[in-house]
C-alpha beads as a LAMMPS data file, in Angstrom:
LAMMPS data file: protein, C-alpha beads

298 atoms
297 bonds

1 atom types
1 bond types

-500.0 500.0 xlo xhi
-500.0 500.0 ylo yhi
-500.0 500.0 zlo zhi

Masses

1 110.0

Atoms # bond

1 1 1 0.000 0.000 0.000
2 1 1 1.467 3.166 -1.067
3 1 1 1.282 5.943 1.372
4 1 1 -0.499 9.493 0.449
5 1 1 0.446 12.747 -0.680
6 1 1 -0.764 15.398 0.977
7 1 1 -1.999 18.086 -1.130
8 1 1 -3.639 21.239 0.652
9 1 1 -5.068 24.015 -2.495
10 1 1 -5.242 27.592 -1.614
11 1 1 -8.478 28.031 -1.412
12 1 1 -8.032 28.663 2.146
13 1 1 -8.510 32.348 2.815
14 1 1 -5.078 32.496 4.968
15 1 1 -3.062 30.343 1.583
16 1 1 -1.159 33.658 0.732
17 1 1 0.041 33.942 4.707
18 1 1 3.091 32.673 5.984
19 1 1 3.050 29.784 8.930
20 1 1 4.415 32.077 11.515
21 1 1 2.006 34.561 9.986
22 1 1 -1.151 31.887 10.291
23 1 1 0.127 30.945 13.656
24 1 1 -0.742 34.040 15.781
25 1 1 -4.085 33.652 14.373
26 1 1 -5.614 34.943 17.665
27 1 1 -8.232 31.754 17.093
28 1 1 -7.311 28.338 18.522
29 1 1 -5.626 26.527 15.768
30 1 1 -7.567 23.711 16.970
31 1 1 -10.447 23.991 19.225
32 1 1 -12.341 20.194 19.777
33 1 1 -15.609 20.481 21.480
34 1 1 -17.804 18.000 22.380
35 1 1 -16.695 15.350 20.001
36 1 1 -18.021 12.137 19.510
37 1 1 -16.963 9.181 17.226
38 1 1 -18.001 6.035 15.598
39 1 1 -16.071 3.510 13.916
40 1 1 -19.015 1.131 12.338
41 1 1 -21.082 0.491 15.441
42 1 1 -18.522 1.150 17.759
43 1 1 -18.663 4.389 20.064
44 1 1 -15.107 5.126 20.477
45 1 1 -14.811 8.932 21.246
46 1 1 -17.201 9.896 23.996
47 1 1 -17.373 13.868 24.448
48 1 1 -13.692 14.466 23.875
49 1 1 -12.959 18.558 25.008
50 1 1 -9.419 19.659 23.883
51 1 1 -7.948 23.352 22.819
52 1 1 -4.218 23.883 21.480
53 1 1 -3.136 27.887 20.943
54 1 1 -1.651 28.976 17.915
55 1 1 2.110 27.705 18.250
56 1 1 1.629 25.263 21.234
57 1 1 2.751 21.890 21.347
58 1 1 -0.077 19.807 23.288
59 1 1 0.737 16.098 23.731
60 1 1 -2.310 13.273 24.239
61 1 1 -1.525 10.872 26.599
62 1 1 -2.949 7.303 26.506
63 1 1 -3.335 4.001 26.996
64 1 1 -3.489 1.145 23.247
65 1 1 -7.395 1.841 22.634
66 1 1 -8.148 5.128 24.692
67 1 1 -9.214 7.137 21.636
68 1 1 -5.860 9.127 21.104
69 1 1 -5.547 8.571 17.333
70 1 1 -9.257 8.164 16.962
71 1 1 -9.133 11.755 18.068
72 1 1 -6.840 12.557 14.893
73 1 1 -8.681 11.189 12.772
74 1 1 -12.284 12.453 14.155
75 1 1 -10.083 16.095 13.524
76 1 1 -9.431 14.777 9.767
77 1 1 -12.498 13.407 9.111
78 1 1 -11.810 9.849 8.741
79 1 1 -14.083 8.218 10.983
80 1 1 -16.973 6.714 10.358
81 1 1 -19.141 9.080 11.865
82 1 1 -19.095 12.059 14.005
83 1 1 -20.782 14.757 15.907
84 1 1 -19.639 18.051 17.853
85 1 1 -17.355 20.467 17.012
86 1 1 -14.146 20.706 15.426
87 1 1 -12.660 24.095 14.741
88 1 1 -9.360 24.793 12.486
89 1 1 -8.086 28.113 12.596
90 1 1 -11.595 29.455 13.857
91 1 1 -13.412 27.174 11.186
92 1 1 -16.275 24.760 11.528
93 1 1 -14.613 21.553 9.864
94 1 1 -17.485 18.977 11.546
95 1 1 -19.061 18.453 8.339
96 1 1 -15.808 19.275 5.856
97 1 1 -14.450 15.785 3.849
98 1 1 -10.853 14.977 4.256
99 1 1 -9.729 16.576 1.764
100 1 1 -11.035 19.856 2.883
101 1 1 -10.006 19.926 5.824
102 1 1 -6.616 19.190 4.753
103 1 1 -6.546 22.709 2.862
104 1 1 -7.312 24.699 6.224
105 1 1 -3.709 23.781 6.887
106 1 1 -3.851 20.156 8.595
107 1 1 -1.310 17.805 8.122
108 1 1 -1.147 14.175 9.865
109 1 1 1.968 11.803 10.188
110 1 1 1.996 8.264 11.211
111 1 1 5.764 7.223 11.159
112 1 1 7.485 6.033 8.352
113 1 1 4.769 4.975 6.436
114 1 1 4.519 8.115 4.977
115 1 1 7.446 7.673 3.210
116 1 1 7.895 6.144 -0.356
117 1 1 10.293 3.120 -0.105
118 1 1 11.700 3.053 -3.292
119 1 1 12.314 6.899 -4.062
120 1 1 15.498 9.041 -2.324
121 1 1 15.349 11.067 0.542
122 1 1 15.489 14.201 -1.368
123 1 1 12.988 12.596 -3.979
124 1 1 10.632 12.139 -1.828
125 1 1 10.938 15.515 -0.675
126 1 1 10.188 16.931 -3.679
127 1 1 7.289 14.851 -4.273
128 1 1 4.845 17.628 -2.109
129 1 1 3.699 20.398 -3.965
130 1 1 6.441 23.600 -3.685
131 1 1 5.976 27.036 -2.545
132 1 1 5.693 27.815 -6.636
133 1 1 2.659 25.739 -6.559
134 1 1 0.272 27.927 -4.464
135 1 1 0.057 25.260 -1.555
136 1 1 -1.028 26.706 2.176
137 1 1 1.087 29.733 2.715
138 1 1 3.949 27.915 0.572
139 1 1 5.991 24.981 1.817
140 1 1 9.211 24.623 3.966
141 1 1 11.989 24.869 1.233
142 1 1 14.386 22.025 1.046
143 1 1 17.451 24.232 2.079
144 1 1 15.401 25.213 5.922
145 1 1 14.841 22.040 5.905
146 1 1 18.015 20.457 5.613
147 1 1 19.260 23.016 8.716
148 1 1 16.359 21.396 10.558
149 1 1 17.286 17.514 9.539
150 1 1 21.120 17.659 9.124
151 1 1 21.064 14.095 8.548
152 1 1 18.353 14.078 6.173
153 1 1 20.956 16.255 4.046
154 1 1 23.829 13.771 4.633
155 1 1 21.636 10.791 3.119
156 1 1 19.577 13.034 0.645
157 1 1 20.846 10.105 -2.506
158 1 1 19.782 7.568 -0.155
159 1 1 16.567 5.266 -0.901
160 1 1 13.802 5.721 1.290
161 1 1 13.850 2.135 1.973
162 1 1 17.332 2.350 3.138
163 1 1 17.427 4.663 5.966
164 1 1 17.355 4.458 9.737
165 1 1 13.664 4.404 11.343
166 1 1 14.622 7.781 12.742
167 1 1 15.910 9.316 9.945
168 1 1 12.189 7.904 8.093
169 1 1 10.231 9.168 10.650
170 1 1 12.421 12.793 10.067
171 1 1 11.916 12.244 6.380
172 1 1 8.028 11.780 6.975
173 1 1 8.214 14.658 9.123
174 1 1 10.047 16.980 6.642
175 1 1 7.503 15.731 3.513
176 1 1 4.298 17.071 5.573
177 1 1 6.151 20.187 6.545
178 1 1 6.789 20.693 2.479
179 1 1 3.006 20.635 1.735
180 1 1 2.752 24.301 3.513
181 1 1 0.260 22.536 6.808
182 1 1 1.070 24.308 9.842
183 1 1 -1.402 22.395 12.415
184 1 1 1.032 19.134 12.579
185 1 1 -1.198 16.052 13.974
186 1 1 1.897 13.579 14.750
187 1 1 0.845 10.124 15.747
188 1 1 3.064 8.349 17.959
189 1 1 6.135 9.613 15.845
190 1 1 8.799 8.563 19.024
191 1 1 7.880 4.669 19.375
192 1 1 10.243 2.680 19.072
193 1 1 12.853 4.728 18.673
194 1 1 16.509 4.559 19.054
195 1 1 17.918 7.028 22.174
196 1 1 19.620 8.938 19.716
197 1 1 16.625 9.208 17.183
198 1 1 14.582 10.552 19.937
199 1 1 16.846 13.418 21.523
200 1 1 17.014 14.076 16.896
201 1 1 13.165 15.021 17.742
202 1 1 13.055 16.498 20.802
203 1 1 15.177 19.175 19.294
204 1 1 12.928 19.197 16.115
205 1 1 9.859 20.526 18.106
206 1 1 10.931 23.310 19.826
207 1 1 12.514 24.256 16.291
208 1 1 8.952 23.998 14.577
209 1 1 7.766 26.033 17.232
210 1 1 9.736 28.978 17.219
211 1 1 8.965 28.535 13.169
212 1 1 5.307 28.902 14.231
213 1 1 4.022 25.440 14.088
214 1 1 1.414 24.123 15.944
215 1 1 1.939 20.391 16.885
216 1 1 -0.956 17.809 18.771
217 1 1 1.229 15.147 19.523
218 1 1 -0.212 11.207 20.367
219 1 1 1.859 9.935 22.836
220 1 1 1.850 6.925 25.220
221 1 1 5.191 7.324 26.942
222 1 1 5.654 9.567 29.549
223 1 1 9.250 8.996 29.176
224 1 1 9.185 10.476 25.538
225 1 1 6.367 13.486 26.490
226 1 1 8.309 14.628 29.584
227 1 1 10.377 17.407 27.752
228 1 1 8.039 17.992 24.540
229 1 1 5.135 19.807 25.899
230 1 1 3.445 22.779 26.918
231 1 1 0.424 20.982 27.930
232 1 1 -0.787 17.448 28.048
233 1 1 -4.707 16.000 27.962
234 1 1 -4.906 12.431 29.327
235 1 1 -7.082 10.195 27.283
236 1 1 -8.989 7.234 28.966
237 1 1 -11.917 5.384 27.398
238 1 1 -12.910 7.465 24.543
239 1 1 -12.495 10.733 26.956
240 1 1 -10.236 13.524 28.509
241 1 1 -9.637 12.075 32.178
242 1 1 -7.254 14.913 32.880
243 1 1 -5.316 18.104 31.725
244 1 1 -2.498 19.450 33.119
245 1 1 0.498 22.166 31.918
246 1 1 3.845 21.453 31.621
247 1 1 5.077 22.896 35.284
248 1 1 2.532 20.214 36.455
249 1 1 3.699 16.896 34.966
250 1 1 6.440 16.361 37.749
251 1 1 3.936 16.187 40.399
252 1 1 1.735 13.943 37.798
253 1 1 4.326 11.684 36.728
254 1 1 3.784 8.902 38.945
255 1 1 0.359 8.423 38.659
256 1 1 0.462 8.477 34.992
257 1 1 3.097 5.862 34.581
258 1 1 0.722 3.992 37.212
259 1 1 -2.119 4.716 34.268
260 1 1 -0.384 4.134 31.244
261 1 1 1.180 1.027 32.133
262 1 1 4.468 2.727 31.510
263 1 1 7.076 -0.005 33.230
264 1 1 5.259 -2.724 32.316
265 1 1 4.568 -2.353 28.584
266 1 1 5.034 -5.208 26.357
267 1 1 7.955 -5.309 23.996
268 1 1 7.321 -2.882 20.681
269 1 1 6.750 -5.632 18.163
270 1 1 4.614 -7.609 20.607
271 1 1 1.593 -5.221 20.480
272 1 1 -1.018 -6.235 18.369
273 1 1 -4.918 -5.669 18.196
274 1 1 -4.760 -1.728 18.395
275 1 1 -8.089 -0.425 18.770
276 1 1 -7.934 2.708 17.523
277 1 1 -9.588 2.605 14.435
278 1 1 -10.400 4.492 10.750
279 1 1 -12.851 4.271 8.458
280 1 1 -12.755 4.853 4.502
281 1 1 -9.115 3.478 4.790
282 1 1 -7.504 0.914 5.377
283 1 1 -5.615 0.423 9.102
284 1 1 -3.258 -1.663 9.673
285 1 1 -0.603 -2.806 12.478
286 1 1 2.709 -3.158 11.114
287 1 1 4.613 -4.307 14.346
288 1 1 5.566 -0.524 15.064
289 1 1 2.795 1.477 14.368
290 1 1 -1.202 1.394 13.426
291 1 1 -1.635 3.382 10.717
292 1 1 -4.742 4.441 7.760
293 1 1 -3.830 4.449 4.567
294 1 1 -6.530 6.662 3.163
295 1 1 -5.515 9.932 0.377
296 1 1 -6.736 13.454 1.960
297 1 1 -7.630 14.885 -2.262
298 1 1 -10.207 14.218 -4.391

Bonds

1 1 1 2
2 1 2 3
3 1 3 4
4 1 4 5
5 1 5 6
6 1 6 7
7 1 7 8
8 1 8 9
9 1 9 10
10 1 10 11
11 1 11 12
12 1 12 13
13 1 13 14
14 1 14 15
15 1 15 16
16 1 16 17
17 1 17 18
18 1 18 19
19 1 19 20
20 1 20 21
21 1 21 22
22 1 22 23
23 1 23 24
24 1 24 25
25 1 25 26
26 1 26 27
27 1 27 28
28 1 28 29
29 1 29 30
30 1 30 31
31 1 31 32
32 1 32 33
33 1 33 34
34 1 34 35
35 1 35 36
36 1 36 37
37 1 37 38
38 1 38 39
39 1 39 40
40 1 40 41
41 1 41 42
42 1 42 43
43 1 43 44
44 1 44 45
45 1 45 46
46 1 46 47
47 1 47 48
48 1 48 49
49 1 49 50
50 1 50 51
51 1 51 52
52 1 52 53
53 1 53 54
54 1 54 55
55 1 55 56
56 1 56 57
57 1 57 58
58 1 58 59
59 1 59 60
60 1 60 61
61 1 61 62
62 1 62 63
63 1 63 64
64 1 64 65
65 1 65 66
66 1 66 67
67 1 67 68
68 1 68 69
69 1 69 70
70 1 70 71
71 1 71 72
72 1 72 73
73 1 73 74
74 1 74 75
75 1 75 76
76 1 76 77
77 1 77 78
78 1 78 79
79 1 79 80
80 1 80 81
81 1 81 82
82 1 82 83
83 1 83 84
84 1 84 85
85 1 85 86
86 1 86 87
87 1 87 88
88 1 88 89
89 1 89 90
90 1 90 91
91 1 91 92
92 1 92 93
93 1 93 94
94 1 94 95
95 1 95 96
96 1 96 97
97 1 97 98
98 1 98 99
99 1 99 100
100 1 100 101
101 1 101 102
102 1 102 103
103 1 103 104
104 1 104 105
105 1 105 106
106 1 106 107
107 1 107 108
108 1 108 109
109 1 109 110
110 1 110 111
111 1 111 112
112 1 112 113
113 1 113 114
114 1 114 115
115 1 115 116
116 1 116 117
117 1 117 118
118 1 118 119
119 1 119 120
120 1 120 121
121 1 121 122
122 1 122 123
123 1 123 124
124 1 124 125
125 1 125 126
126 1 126 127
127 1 127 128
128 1 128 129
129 1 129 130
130 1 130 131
131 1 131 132
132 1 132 133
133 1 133 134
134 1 134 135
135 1 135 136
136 1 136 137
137 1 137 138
138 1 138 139
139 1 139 140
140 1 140 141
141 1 141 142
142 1 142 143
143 1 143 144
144 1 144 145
145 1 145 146
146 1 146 147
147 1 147 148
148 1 148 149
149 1 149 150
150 1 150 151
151 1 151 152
152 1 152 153
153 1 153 154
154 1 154 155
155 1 155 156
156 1 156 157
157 1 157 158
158 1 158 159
159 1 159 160
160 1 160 161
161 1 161 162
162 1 162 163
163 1 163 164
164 1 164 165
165 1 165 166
166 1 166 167
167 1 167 168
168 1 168 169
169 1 169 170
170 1 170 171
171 1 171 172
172 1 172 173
173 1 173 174
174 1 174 175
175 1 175 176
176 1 176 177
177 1 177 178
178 1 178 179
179 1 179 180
180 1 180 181
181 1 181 182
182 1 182 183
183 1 183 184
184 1 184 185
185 1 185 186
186 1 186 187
187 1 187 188
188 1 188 189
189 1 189 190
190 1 190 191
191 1 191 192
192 1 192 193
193 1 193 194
194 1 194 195
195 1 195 196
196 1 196 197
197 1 197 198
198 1 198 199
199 1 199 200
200 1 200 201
201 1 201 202
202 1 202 203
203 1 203 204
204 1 204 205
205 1 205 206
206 1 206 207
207 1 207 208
208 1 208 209
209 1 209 210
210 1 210 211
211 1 211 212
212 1 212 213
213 1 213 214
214 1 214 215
215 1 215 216
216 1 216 217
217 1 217 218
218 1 218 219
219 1 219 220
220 1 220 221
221 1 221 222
222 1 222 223
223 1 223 224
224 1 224 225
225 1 225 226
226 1 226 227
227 1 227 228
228 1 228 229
229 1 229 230
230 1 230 231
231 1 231 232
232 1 232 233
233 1 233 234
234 1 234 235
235 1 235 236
236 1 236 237
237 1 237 238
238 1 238 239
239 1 239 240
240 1 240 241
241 1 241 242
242 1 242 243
243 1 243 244
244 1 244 245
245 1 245 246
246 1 246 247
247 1 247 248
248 1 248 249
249 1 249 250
250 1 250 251
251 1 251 252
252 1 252 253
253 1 253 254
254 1 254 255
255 1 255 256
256 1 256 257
257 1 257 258
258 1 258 259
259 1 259 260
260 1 260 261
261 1 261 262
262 1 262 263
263 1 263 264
264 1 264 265
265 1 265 266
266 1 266 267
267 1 267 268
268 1 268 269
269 1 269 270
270 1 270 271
271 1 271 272
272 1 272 273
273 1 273 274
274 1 274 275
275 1 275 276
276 1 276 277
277 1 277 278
278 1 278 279
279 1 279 280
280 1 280 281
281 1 281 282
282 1 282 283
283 1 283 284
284 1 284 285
285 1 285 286
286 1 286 287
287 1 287 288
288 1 288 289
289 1 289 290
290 1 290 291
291 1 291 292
292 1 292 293
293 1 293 294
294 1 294 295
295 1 295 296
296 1 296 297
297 1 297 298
């Protein structure tokens, strides 16, 4: 299954608007009210509340099945059903297809997936529409973002298929942050990764920031969230159990690692049977990640 290219048009009001520019926006780049979800017959997002400010990074904490990616998806529009609110930028997207919501500026990443195997790094890089193309406010040009993924420029000739699973979760990274989206949804991007991969990303996201990115991050480690966030929502059975800023989570940390299982996970590759689920697409566990396989264009 080949993964999708994400293609936002500019017929979003803000197109001609730099990210920086979109992000002090003085709406919520992403304001989730009330938000219920089905997947077939099952109800898996139960009134889900969240809010994340205009260049905030806001992680989602969670146990396998709690409704954290179902969340990202209810936000892009690929569940089966759904009912409440969910604003983009100050816009209504409840009712929007995938594809339309993808032009307010949205872009989702689900690990390396996103990458095409058999193309280079810098290949696949050019593969998103360019600046020159009229996408969202214009894309990240390859020269910013080779300073922000050093190592993406030392194997740019290398094949997709051939690099570290840090350096394709950068590359996946970089490709969404070519298409000119400045709300980044990023699914579980830090599983399974190497100690070295993972301090590579925790220096990415306060770079995006200060670039005026807005990030919603799905993670189930508190390990990996510690250092990442401003704030964190806690997701348990379809709902927000808890919320909590970033000068809170050392007083927190116990009891979530008591919730989340945290030193008592099974190995990576063990985990099977995720719960979190799509619709329209096609989701699937590859040992490392679930992920739906499901184009956001006509």
């Amino acid at each position: 299954m080949e993964p999708r290219i994400l293609h936002p048009g500019n017929t979003n009001p803000d197109a001609k608007r730099s990210v920086h520019e979109r992000g002090t926006n003085m709406s919520p780049a992403l304001e989730i009210a009330d938000l219920h979800a089905w997947h077939g017959e099952s109800h898996v997002l139960r009134g889900v509340n969240l809010q994340v400010a205009p260049g905030e990074i806001v992680v989602l904490l969670g146990r396998e099945g709690s409704g954290r990616t179902a969340t990202l998806h209810a936000t892009l529009g690929l569940m089966h059903t759904r009912t409440g609110s969910v604003r983009i930028g100050g816009t209504e997207s409840i009712t929007l297809s995938s594809h339309k919501i993808a032009r307010l500026g949205v872009g989702y990443c689900a690990g390396e997936h996103e990458v095409f195997a058999g193309l280079s790094c810098e290949e696949n890089l050019l593969l998103p529409m360019s600046a020159d193309d009229g996408t969202l406010g214009g894309g990240m040009p390859l020269a910013e973002i080779y300073d922000l993924f050093p190592s993406l420029l030392a194997q740019r000739h290398a094949p997709g298929a051939g690099l570290p699973r840090g350096d394709r979760r950068m590359l996946a990274v970089a490709r969404l942050l070519r298409t000119g989206a400045n709300l980044l949804l990023l699914d579980d991007i830090l599983e399974g990764l190497t100690p070295t991969a993972t301090q590579a990303f925790m220096r990415m996201s306060p770079a995006l920031k200060t670039k005026g990115y807005t990030m919603l991050m799905v993670e189930r480690s508190v390990r990996h969230a510690t250092p990442l966030g401003d704030r964190y929502y806690v997701m348990t059975d379809g709902r927000i159990s808890d919320q909590f800023n970033a000068s809170d989570l050392r007083n927190k940390h116990a009891a979530l690692e008591t919730l989340l299982d945290a030193r008592v996970l099974p190995p990576h590759n063990d985990r099977r049977g995720r719960a979190d689920s799509c619709h329209g697409g096609t989701l699937t566990d590859r040992g490392d990640t679930s992920t739906c396989h499901q184009p956001l264009q006509q």
